[in-house]
C-alpha positions as CSV (number, residue, x, y, z in Angstrom):
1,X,18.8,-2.1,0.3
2,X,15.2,-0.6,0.5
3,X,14.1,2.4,-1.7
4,X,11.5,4.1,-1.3
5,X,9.6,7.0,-4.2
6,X,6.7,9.1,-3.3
7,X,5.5,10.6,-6.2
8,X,4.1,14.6,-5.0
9,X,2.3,17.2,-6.8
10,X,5.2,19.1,-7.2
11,X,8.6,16.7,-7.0
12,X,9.1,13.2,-6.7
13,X,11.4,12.3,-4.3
14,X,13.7,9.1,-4.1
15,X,15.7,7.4,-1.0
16,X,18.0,4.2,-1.3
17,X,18.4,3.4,2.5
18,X,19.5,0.3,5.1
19,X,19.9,0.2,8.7
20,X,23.1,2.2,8.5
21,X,21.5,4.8,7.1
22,X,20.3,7.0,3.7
23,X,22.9,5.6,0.8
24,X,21.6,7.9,-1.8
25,X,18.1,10.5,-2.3
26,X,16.7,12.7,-4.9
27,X,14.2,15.2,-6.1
28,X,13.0,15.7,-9.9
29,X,10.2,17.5,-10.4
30,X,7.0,15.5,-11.2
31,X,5.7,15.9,-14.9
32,X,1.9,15.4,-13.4
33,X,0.9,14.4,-17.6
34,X,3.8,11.4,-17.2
35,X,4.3,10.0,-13.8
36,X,6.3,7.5,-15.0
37,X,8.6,9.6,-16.2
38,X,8.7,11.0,-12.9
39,X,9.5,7.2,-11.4
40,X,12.4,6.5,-14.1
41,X,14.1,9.8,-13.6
42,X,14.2,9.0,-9.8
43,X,15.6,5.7,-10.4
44,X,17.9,6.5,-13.0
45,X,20.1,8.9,-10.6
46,X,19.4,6.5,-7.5
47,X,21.0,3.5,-9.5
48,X,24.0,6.1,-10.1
49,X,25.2,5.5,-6.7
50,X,23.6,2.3,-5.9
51,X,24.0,-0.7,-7.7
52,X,21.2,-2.7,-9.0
53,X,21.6,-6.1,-7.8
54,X,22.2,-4.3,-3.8
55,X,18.5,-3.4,-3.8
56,X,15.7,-5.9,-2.7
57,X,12.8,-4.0,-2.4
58,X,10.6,-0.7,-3.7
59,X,8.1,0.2,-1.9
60,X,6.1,3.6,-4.0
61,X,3.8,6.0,-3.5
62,X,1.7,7.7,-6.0
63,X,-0.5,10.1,-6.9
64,X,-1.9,8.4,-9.6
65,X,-5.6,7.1,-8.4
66,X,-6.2,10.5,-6.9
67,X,-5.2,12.3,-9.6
68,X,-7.4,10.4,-11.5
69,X,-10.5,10.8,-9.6
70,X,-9.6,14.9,-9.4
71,X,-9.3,15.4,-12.6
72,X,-12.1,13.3,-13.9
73,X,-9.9,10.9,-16.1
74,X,-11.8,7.3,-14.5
75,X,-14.0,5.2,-16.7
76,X,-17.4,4.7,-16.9
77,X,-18.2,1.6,-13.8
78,X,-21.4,-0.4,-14.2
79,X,-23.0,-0.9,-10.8
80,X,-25.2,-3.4,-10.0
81,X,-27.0,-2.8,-6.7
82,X,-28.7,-5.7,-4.4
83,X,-29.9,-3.2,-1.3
84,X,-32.9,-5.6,-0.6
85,X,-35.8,-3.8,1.8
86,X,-35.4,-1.1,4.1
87,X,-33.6,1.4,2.5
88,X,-33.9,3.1,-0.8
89,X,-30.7,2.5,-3.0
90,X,-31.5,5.0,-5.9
91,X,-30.7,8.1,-2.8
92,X,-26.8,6.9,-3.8
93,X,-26.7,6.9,-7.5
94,X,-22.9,7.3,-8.0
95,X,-22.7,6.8,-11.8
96,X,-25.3,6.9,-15.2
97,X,-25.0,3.1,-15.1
98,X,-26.3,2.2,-11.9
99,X,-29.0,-0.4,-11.5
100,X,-31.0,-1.7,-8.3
101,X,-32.0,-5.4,-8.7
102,X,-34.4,-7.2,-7.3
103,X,-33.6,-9.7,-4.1
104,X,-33.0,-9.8,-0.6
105,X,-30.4,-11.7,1.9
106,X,-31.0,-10.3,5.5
107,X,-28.9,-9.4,8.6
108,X,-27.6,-13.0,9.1
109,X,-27.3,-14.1,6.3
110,X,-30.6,-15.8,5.0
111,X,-31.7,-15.4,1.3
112,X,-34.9,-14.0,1.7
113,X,-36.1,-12.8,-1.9
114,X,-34.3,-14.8,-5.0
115,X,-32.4,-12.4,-7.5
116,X,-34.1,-11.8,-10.6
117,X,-31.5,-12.9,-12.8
118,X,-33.4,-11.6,-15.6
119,X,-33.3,-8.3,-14.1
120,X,-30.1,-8.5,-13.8
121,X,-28.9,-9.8,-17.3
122,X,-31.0,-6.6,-19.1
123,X,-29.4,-4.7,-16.8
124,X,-25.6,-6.2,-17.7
125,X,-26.6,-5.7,-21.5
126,X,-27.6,-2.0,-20.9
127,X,-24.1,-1.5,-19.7
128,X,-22.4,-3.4,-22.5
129,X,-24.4,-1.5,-24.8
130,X,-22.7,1.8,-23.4
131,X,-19.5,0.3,-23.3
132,X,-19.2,-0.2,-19.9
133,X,-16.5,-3.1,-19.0
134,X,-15.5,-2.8,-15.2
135,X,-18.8,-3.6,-12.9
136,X,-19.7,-3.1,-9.1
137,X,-21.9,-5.7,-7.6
138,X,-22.9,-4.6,-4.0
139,X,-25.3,-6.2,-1.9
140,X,-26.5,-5.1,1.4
141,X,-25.5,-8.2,3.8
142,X,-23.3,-9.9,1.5
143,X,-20.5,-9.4,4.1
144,X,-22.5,-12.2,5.8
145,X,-23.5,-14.0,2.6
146,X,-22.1,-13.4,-0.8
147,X,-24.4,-15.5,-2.5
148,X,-26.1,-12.9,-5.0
149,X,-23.0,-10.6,-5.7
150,X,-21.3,-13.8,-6.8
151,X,-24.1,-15.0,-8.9
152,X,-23.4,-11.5,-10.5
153,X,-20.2,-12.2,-11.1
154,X,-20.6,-15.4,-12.5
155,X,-23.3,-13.5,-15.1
156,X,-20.9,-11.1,-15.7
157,X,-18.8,-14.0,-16.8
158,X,-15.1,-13.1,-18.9
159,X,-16.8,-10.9,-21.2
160,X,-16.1,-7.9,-18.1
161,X,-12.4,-6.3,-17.9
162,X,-12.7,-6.0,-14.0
163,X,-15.5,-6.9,-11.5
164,X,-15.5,-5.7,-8.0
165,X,-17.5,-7.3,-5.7
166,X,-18.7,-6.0,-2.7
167,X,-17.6,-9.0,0.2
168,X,-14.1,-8.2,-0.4
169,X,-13.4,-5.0,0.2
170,X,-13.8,-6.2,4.3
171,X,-16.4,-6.9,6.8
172,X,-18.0,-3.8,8.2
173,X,-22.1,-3.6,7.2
174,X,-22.4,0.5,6.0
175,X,-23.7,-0.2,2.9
176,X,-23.8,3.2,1.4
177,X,-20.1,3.4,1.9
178,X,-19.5,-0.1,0.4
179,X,-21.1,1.3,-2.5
180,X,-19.2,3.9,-3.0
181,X,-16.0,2.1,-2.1
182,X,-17.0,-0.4,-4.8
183,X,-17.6,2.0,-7.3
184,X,-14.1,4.1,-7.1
185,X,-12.1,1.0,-7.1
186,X,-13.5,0.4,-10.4
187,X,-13.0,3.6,-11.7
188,X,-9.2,3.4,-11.3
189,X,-8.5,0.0,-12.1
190,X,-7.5,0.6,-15.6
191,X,-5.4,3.4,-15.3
192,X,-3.4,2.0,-12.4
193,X,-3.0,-1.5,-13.9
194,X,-1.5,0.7,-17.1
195,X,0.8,2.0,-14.7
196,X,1.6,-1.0,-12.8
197,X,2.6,-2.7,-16.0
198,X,4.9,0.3,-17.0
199,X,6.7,0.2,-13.8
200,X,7.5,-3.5,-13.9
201,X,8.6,-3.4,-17.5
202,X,11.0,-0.1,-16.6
203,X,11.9,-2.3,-13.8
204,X,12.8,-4.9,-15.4
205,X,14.8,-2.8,-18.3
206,X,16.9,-0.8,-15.2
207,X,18.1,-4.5,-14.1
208,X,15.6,-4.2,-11.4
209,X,13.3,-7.3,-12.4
210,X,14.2,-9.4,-9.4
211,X,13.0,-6.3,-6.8
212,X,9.6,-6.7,-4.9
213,X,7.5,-4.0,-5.4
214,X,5.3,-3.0,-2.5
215,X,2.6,0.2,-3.1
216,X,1.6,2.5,-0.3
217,X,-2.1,2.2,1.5
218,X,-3.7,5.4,3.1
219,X,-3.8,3.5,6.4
220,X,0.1,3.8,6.9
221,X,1.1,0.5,5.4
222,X,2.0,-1.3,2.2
223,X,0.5,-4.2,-0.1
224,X,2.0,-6.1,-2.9
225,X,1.6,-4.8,-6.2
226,X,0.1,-7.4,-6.9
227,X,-2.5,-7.0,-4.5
228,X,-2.3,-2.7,-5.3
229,X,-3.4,-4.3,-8.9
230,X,-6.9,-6.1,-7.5
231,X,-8.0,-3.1,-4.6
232,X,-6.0,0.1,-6.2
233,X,-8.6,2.4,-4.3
234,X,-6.8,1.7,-1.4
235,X,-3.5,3.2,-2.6
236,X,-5.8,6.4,-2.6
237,X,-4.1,9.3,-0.5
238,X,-0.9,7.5,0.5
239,X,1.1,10.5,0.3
240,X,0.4,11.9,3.4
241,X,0.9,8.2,4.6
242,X,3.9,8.1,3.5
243,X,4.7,12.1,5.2
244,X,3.8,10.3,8.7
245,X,5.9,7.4,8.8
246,X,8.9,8.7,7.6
247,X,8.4,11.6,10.7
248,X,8.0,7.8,12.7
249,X,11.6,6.4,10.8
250,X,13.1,9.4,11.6
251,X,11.9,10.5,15.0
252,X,11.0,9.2,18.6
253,X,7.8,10.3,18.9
254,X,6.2,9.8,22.4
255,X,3.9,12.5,23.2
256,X,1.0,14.0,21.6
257,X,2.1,15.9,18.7
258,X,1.6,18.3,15.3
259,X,3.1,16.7,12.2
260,X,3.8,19.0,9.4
261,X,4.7,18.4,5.6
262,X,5.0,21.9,4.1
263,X,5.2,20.4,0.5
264,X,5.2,22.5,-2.9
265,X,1.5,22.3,-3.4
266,X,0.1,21.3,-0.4
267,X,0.8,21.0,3.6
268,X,-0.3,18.1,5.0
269,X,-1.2,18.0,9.0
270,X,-1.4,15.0,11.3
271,X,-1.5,14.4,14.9
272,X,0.2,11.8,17.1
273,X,-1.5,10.8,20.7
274,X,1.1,9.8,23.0
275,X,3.5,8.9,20.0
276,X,0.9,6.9,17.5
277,X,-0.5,8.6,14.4
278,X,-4.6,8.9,14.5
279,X,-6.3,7.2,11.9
280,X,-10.5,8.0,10.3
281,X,-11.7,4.6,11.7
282,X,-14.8,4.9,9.6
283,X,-12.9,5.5,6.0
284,X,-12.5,8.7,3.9
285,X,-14.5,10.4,2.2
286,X,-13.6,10.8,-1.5
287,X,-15.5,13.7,-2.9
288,X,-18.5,14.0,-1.2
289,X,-18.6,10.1,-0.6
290,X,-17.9,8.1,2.3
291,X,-15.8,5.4,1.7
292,X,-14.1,1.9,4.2
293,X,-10.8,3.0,3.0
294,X,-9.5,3.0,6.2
295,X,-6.8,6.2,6.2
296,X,-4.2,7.6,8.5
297,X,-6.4,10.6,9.8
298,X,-4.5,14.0,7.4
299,X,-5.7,17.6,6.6
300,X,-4.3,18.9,3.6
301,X,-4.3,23.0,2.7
302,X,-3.4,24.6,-0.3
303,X,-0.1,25.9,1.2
304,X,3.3,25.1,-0.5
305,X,6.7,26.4,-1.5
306,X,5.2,27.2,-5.3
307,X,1.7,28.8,-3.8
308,X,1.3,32.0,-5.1
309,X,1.1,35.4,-3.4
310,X,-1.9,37.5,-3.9
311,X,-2.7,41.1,-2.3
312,X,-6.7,41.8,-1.4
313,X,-7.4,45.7,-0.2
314,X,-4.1,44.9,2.2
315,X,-4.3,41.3,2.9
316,X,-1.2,39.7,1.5
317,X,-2.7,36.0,0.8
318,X,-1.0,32.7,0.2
319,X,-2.0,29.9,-2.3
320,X,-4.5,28.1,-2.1
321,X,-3.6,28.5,-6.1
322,X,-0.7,27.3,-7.6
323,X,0.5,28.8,-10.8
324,X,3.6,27.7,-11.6
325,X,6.9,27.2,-9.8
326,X,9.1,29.5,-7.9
327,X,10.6,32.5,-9.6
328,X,13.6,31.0,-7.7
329,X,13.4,27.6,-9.7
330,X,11.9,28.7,-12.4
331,X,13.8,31.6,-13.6
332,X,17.5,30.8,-14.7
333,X,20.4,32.7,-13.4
334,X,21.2,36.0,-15.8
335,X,17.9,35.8,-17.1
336,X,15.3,38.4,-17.1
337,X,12.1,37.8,-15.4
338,X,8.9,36.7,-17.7
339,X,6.1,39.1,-18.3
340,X,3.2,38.5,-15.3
341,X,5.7,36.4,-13.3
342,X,4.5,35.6,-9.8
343,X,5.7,35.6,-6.7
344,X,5.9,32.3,-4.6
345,X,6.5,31.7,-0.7
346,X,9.7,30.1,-1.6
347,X,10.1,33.6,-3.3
348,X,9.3,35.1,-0.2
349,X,11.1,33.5,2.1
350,X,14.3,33.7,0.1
351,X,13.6,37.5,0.2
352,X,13.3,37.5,4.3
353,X,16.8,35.2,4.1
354,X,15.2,32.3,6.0
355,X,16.7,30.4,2.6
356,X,19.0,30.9,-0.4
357,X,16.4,28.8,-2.3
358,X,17.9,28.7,-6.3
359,X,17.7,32.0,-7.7
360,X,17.4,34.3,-4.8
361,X,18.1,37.1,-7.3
362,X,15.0,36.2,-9.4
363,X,12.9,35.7,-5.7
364,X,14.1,39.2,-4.9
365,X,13.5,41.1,-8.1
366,X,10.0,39.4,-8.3
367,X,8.7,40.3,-5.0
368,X,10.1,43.8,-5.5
369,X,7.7,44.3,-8.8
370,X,4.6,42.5,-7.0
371,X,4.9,44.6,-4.2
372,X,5.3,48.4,-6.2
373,X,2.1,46.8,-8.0
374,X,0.5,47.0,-4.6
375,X,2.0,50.1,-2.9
376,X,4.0,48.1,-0.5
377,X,7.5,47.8,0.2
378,X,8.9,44.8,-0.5
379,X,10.3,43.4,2.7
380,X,6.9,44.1,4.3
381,X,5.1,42.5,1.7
382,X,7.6,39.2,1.9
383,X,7.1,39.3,6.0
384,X,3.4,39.0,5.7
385,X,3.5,36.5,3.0
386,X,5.2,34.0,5.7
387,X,3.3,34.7,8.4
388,X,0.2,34.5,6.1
389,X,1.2,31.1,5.4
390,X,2.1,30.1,9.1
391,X,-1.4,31.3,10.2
392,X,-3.3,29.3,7.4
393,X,-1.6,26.5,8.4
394,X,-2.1,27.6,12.2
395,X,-5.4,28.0,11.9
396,X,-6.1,24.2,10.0
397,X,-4.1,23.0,12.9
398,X,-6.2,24.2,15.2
399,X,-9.6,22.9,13.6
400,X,-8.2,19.8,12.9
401,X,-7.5,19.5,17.2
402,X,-11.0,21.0,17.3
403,X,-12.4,18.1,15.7
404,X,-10.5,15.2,17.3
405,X,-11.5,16.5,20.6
406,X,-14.9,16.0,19.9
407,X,-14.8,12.6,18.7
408,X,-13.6,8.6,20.3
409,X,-9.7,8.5,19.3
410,X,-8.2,6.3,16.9
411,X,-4.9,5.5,16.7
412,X,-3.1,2.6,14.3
413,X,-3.0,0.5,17.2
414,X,-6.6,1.5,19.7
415,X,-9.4,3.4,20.7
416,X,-8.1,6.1,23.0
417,X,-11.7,6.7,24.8
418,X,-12.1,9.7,26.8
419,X,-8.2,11.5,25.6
420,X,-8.2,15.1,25.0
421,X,-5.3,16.3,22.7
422,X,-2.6,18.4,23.9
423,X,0.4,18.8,21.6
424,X,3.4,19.8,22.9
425,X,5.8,19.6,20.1
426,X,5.4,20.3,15.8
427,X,7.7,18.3,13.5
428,X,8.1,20.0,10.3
429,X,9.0,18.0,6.8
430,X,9.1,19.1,3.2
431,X,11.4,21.2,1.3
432,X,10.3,24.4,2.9
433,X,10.5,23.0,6.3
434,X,13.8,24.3,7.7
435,X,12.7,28.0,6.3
436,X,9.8,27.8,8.0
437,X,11.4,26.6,11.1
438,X,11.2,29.9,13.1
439,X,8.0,31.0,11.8
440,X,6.0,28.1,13.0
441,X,7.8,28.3,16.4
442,X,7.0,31.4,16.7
443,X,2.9,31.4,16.0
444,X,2.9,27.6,17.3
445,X,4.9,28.3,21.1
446,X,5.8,25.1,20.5
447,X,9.3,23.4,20.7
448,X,9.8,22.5,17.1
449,X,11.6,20.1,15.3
450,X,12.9,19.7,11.9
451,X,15.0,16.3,11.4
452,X,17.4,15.4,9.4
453,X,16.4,14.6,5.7
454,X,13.3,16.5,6.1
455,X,13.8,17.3,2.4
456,X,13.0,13.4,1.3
457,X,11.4,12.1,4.6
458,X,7.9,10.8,2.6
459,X,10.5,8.9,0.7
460,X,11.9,7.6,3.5
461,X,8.5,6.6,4.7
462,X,7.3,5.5,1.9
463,X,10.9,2.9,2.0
464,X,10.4,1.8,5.0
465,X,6.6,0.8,5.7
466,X,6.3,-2.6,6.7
467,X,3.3,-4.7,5.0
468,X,-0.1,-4.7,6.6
469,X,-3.4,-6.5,6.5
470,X,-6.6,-7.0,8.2
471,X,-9.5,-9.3,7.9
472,X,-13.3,-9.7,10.0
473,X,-14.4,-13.1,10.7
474,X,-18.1,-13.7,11.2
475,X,-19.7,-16.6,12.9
476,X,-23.1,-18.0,13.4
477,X,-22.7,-21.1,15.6
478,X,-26.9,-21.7,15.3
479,X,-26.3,-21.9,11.9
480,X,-23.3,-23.5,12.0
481,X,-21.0,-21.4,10.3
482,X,-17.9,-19.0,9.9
483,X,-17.0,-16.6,7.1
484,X,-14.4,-14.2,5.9
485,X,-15.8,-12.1,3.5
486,X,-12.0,-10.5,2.1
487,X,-10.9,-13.9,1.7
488,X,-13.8,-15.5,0.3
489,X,-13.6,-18.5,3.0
490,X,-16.5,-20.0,4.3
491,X,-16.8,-23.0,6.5
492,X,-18.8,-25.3,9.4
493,X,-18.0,-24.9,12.7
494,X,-19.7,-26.7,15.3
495,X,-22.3,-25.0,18.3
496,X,-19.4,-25.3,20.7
497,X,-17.4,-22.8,18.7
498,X,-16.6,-20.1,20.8
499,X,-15.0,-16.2,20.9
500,X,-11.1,-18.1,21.6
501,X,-11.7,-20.3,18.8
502,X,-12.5,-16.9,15.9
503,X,-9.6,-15.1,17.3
504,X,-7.5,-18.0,16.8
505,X,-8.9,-18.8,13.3
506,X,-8.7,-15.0,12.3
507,X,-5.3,-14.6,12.8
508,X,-4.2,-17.7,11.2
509,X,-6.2,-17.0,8.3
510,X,-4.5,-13.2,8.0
511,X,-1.0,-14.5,8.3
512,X,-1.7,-17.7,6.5
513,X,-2.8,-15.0,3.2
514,X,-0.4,-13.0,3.7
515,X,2.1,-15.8,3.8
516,X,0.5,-16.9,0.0
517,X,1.3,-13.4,-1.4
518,X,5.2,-14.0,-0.3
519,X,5.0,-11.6,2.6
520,X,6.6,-12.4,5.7
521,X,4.5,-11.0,9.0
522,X,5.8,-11.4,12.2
523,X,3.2,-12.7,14.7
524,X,4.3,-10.3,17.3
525,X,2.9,-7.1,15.1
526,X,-0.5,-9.0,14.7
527,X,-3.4,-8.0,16.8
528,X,-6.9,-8.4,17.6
529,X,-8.9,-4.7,17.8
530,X,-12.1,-6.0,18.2
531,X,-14.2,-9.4,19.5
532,X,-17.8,-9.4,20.5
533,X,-20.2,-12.7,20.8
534,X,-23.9,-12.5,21.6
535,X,-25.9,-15.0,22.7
536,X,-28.7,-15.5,20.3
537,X,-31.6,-16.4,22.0
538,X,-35.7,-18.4,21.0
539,X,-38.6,-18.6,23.0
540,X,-36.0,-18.5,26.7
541,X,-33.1,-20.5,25.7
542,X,-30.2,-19.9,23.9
543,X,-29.8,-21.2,20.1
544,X,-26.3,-20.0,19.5
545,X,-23.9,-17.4,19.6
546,X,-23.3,-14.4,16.6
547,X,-19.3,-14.0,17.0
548,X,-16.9,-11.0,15.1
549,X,-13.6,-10.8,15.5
550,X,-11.4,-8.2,13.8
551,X,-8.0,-8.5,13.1
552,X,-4.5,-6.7,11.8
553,X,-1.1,-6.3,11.1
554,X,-0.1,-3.0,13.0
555,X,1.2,-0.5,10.8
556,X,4.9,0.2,11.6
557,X,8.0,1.1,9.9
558,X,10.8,-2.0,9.2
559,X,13.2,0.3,11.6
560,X,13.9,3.2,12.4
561,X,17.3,5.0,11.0
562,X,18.2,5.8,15.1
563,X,19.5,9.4,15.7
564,X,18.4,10.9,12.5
565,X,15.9,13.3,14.1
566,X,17.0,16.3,15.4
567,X,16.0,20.0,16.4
């Protein structure tokens, strides 16, 4: 038995599922100061109808690192920079504690200026002295030699909490981004190591000790907690990861298409291309910052079943604010409405019956007071509410297509070069989806779908993502040499080694670690997605080749529950 939680702004929603289909789901609301809570609730009325000892695996997805970052709760990171010539590292100051050190390794990986460990220890102290205890060391080639990130980590010593150094978070060169990557995973190490060690001990205290636990990437794929504990920046915006393969569990997707969680707080949009989910090759940007967390490619709105309703001269508005829950969940049955109540789409939409959502009397006598406060009669004002809602989210659409079309294709599995996007079919998810069924068809004129346990289907997701991984191998055969920066393997190949030899290698390396962490990868959903060599060449002849090879596990669901989608 797999379950699967994904922890949303609003609820946090729970599946228990196998190959014959969902065993047992629910929805609590989240308490956003006490996630955990959230977590144990959920699996405290899943373990109601499904016995401990049946389940095998949890695989979660949580807000918790985002939240974090939004609402300014990280710590204070000490980063120590190595950026070496040619580019000025003080133009990407992320933090007060940020030094640039002296030293230089170049493009292939040649020390050419020593660090000055002196620099470097002042600098260390000045962050102790603030009481700084999780550090960045970044260097600007250290993907192709780690040499001085590691002597800062060796200076660094046990007296840090947490170090972060720059090789490991993958192979690619932007610097700027590696920084920045580097930074955020420090910032929240702490409070998702807190959290990981409250989940394992609830865990353990619901008789669920012996169950692995998986966390959810933004690329569409899971790691080990284990793993989650040493890189938890990549766990950053795996919610709407979670929203797009649960639409792939539950649906055969094969065209190019508009995905659609309508949550409480937020909507979140993807597109498919010819059945595969896009993905921001690059990384995303958190904040302002570029990052190499690579991430299923998702816009998110501020339009939910709990966004309020405003009125502007006589533009009925939706969200972006939330304010509180529905009238509909909010206000009991009998009860009288609360001073300054307000109105909600949910309210709204109970009010134009596309739902009976929870107290439909409360919806209705809400939306009648907002609207005499605005001179308009209530059914109108409930009417323009949705389809203010269905054009927002219409219009983000629309930009979001606007943009893909003007950039190379990604999907989780290839570059699609030259592919313009046409979709020709919206699949909606969420708790407001089936309410907004009509509406979206309507403004969309496209055929759309909502499936079957649309209400939990990020849970779903979120249950059944398989594992991924990737890795970049580097090789310089004049030197003599081959590295993996993730992996921290380096080793001498000969002059003869060649582009066959680094695919080989890279993909037995991946599987080989993922084999170490106790997870199983089938060869078949291992690929290569990129392999270059280039002769290097001195005075007319050839000296050796430069080789990279990029490899993965594809993201992917475990299986799909077979005729659960539906119109």
């Amino acid at each position: 038995m797999y379950l699967g939680i994904d922890v949303g702004g609003t609820h946090t929603d729970a599946v228990a599922l196998s190959e014959a289909g969902v065993a047992a789901q629910v929805k609590v609301k989240t308490d956003r100061n006490d996630l955990l809570a959230s977590v144990n609730q959920a699996l405290v009325s899943i373990l109601e109808t499904v016995p401990a000892k049946a389940v095998r695996q949890l695989n979660l997805s949580t807000t918790l690192s985002t939240n974090a970052i939004v609402q300014g709760t990280t710590e204070d990171v000490g980063m120590l920079v190595v950026p070496g010539p040619g580019i000025g590292a003080h133009e990407f100051m992320l933090c007060r504690d940020y030094h640039v050190l002296n030293g230089a390794i170049d493009h292939r990986g040649t020390e050419t200026g020593f660090l000055d460990e002196g620099q470097a220890r002042a600098a260390i102290d000045s962050c102790r002295a603030g009481g700084v205890r999780v550090f960045g060391c970044v260097g600007k080639f250290s993907t192709r030699n780690p040499l001085h990130e590691n002597t800062l980590g060796q200076l660094l010593g046990q007296d840090a909490d947490y170090v972060t150094l720059g090789h490991e978070l993958g192979g690619r060169l932007n610097f700027p981004r590696r920084l920045a990557t580097a930074y955020f995973n420090c910032a929240v190490w702490r409070v998702f190591n807190a959290f990981a060690d409250a989940v394992e001990q609830s865990l353990a205290s619901l008789g669920l000790g012996h169950v692995r636990v998986n966390t959810l990437k933004a690329d569409g794929g899971t790691f080990p907690l284990a793993q989650a504990r040493r890189m938890p920046v990549q766990s950053i915006f795996s919610g709407p990861a979670a929203s797009v393969m649960g639409i792939i569990a539950l649906c055969d997707i094969t065209r190019d298409s508009v995905i659609l969680d309508i949550g409480g707080t937020t909507t979140d949009i993807a597109v498919f291309v010819d059945g595969q989910p896009l993905v921001e090759n690059d990384g995303i940007h958190i904040g302002s910052h570029p990052t190499l967390v690579r991430a299923l490619k998702v816009r998110s709105i501020g339009i939910g079943g709990d966004s309020a309703l405003s009125v502007l001269g006589e533009t009925v508005r939706v969200g972006p604010n939330r304010l509180g829950p529905s009238l509909a969940d909010s206000v009991p049955q009998g009860a009288a409405l609360p001073v300054g109540a307000r109105s909600t789409l949910i309210d709204a939409l109970n009010c134009t019956g596309a739902c009976s959502h929870g107290n439909v009397t409360a919806s209705r006598q809400g939306l009648a007071e907002f609207a005499r406060q605005h001179s308009i009669q209530p059914e109108v004002l409930a009417e323009q509410a949705v389809l203010a809602a269905t054009q927002a989210i219409y219009t983000a659409t629309q930009e979001l297509l606007a943009e893909i079309n003007d950039r190379p294709v990604y999907t989780i599995h290839e570059l699609l070069e030259g592919r313009r996007v046409a979709p020709g079919r919206v699949y909606l998810m969420g708790g407001p989806a089936k309410a907004m069924q009509s509406a979206v068809r309507q403004r969309f004129e496209l055929f759309t779908v909502v499936p079957e346990h649309f209400g939990v289907a990020n849970a779903i997701g979120a249950a059944l993502t398989r594992n991924t991984a990737s890795l970049e191998l580097f090789a310089d055969t004049e030197k003599g040499v081959m590295f993996i920066p993730a992996l921290r393997h380096r080793e001498n190949v000969p002059r003869s080694y060649g582009l066959k030899e680094a695919e080989r290698d890279a993909m037995n390396h991946m599987l080989a670690h993922l084999s170490e962490m106790g997870v199983f990868a089938d060869r078949d959903n291992a690929q290569v997605t990129h392999a270059t060599s280039f002769n290097m060449v001195d005075e007319g002849r050839t000296t050796g080749r430069n080789i990279r090879v990029k490899c993965q596990i594809k993201p992917g669901v475990a299986f799909a529950l077979a005729g659960q989608g539906r119109a």
